[in-house]
N, C-alpha and C positions, 0 to 999 in steps of 0.2 A: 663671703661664702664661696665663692669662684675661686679664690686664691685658698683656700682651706681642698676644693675638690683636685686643685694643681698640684698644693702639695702632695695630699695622698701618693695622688696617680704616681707622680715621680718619685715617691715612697718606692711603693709597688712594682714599679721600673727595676730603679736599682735594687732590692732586692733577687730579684728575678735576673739581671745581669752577673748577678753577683751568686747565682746558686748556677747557673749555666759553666759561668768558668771555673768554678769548680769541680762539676760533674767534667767537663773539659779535662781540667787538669789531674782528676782521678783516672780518669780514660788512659789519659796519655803515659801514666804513669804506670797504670795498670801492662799497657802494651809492651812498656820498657822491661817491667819487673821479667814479663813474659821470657822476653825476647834473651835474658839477661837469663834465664833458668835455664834454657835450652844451651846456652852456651857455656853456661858454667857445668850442665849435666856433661857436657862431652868432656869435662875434665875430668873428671871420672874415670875414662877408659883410658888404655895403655899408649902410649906414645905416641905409635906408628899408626894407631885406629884415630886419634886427634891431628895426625898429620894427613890421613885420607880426607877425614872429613872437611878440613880446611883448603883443600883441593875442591872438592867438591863443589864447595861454594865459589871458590875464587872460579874454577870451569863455568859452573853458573851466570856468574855475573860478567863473564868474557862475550855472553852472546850479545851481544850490541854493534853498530854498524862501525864506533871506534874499535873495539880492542878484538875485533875477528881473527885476526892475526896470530893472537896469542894462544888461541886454540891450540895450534900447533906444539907447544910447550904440554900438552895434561895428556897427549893421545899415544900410542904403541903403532909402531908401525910393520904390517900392515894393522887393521881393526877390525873387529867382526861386528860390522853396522846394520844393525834391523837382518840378522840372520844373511848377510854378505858379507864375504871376508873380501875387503875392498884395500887400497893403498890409504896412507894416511892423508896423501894431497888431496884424493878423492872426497873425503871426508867433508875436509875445509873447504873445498869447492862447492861441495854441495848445500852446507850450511849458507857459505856468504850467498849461492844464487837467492837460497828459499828465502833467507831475509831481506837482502836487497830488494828484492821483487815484491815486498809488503810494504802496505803505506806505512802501518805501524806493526812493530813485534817484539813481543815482552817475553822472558820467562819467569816463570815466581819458582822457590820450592816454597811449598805449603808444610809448615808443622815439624816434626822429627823428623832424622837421615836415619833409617839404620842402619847398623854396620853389619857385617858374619863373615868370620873367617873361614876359610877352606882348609883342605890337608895337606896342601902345597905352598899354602901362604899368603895367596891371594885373598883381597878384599872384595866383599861384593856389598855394594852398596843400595838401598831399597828409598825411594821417598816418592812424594805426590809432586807432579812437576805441572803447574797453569800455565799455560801456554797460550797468548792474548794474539791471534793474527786479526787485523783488519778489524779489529775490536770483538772479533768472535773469540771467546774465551770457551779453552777444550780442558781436563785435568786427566792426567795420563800418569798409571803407575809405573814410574820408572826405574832402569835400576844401571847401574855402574858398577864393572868388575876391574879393580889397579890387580897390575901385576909391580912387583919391587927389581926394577933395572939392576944392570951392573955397575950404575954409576950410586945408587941405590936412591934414585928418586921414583917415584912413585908412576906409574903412566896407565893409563883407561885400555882395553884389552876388547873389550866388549861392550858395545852399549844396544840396550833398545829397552821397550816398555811391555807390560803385559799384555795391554791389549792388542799391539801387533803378534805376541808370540801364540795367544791364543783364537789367531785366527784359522779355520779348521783350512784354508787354503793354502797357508802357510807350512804345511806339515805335510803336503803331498806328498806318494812315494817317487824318490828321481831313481832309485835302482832298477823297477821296473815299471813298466807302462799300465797308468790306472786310468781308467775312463773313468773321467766327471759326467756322472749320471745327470746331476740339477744344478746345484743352484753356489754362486763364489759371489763376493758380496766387493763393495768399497765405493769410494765417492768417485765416481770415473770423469766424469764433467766437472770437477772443481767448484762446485756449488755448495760444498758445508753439509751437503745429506748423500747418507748411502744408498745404492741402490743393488737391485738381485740380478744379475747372473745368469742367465735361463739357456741351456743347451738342450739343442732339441735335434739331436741325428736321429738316421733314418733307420726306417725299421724294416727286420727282415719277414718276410713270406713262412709256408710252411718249410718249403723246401730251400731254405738258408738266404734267398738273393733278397738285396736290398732293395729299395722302392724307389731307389733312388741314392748317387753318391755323393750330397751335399748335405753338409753338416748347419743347421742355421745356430746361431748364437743373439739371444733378442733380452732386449733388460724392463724389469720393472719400470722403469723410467720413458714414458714415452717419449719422450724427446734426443734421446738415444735411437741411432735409426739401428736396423736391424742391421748383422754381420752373416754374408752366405761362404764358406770355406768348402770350395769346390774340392771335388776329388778325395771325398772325406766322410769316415763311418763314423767318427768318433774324436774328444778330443781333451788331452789332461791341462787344465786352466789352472792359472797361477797368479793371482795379483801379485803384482811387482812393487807396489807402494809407487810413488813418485819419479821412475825413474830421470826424466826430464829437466825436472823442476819447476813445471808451468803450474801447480798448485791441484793438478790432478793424478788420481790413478790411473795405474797403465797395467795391462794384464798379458800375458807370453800363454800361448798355447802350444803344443806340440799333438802334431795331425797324427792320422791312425787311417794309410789310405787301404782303399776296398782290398788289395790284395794282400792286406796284413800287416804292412813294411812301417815303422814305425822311423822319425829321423826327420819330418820338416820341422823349424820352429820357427815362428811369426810373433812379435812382438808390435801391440796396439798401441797408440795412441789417441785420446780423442781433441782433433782440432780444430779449430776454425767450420763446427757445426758435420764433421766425418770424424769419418773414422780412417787414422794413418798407420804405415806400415814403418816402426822405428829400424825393425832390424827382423829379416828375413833371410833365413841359411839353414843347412841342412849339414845333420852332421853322424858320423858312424853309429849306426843301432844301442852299441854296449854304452857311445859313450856322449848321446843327447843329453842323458839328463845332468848327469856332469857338466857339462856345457851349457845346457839352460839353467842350471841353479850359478853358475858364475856366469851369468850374460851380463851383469851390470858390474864394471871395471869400472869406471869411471861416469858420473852421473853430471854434476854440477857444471862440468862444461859443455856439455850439449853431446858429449863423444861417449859412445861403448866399445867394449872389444868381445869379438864373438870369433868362434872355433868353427870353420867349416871346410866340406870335405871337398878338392877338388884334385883334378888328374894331372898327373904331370906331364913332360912332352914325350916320355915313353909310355903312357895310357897307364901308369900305375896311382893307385889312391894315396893320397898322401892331406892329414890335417895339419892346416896353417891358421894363424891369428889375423884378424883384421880387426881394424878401427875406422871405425863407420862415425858419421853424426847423425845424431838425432834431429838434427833442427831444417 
């Protein structure tokens, strides 16, 4: 009787072993056919649309702490990086710090590339890009514009993702000077959650004077201490995304002091539990915002370069470049 319930059971077993690796190997096959559709669909399109997309990927799979290097091969130089026309070294710099400085970092694309061509020739490129730091997984719609060289290889012109371009801070006016009334948003401490933004200047009497000429800047986040900007009615805030590379947002203001005169810019960081000053300078009225929209030259080595305005040894105004560190 016992040797009759043995067998069964081991009946029963293999059976069961035996419908597993099958559903296994329907899986896997399953994955393959997939994987094998999507690449055969791209033969489908024209040439030059199969030779982007195979860039694409191979750009993709360069982001690893081996072939970082190679980067340098798929990009135009300079590049227009998250709404910064930066140098191409800048670029690679800034990749190798972000990933360096991760214990672990993956990119996946997720699903189909799409392709669209422009009127000029250019490709622009559309897909779901996973992005795994520190095992926090983010999925950002991303997208890639080649331009076609003179050597006639293909090279990336533009990159960034929707959700940075649809950030409303992101779109400020730099022609003329907009007071940020409320509220600019981003992850400022490096912590994985975003947090709000809150500008609170001061306000005037019936008869125009102010109550006071400091501007306070305080965030949703209490652990964020508060920011007081003396000598100050007002002020247009800008998240800067990353500029550092320490895994937080950093944000650039430009002051609005009580007698009207628009032209300081201070650039924050949050460090070591404060708040630090990356890059503070002042620059001619017409041409602040011009200057604070290219304040970040160079990010991934810890160095920016900023336009500011100083005197020469005959007391005449004259704008010069400097290279500052952030670190």
């Amino acid at each position: 009787m016992n040797k009759k319930i043995i067998l069964s059971v081991y009946i029963v077993i293999s059976i069961f072993l035996s419908a597993c690796s099958s559903c296994k190997n329907e899986n896997d096959h399953t994955k393959k056919v997939d994987s094998n559709d999507i690449k055969e669909s791209y033969k489908m399109l024209p040439g030059d649309q199969q030779t982007v997309i195979d860039i694409v990927y191979k750009w993709n799979a360069a982001h690893d702490t081996i072939h970082l290097d190679s980067l340098e091969n798929y990009y135009n130089d300079p590049v227009l990086f998250f709404k910064k026309r930066i140098p191409l070294k800048s670029v690679i710099d800034s990749k190798k710090y972000k990933i360096s400085h991760a214990d672990t970092y993956r990119e996946r694309i997720i699903g189909r590339i799409g392709i669209y061509a422009s009127d000029t020739g250019d490709y622009k490129c559309e897909f779901l890009k996973l992005v795994t730091i520190n095992s926090k997984p983010n999925v950002y719609h991303s997208y890639l514009i080649f331009k076609k060289q003179a050597d006639s290889t293909w090279r990336i012109i533009v990159e960034s993702d929707k959700e940075a371009d649809l950030r409303p801070e992101l779109v400020s006016l730099f022609e003329k000077f907009q007071e940020s009334e409320s509220l600019s948003s981003g992850d400022f401490n490096g912590d994985g959650e975003k947090e709000d933004l809150i500008v609170l200047k001061p306000e005037q009497d019936t008869s125009g004077k102010y109550s006071s000429t400091d501007t306070k800047i305080s965030f949703t986040n209490i652990d964020l201490p508060e920011l007081v900007i003396p000598n100050c009615i007002g002020v247009n805030v800008l998240n800067e995304n990353d500029v550092d590379g320490d895994g937080s947002d950093d944000f650039s203001i430009v002051i609005k002091n009580p007698d009207g005169e628009v032209g300081n810019v201070v650039l924050y960081s949050f460090k070591r539990g404060k708040w630090q000053e990356l890059a503070k300078f002042k620059a001619p009225e017409e041409e602040v915002f011009a200057s604070r929209q290219n304040l970040i030259e160079f990010a991934g080595s810890g160095n920016i370069k900023i336009r500011t305005a100083e005197k020469t040894q005959d007391s005449r105004d004259t704008l010069i470049i400097k290279t500052i560190s952030t670190w």
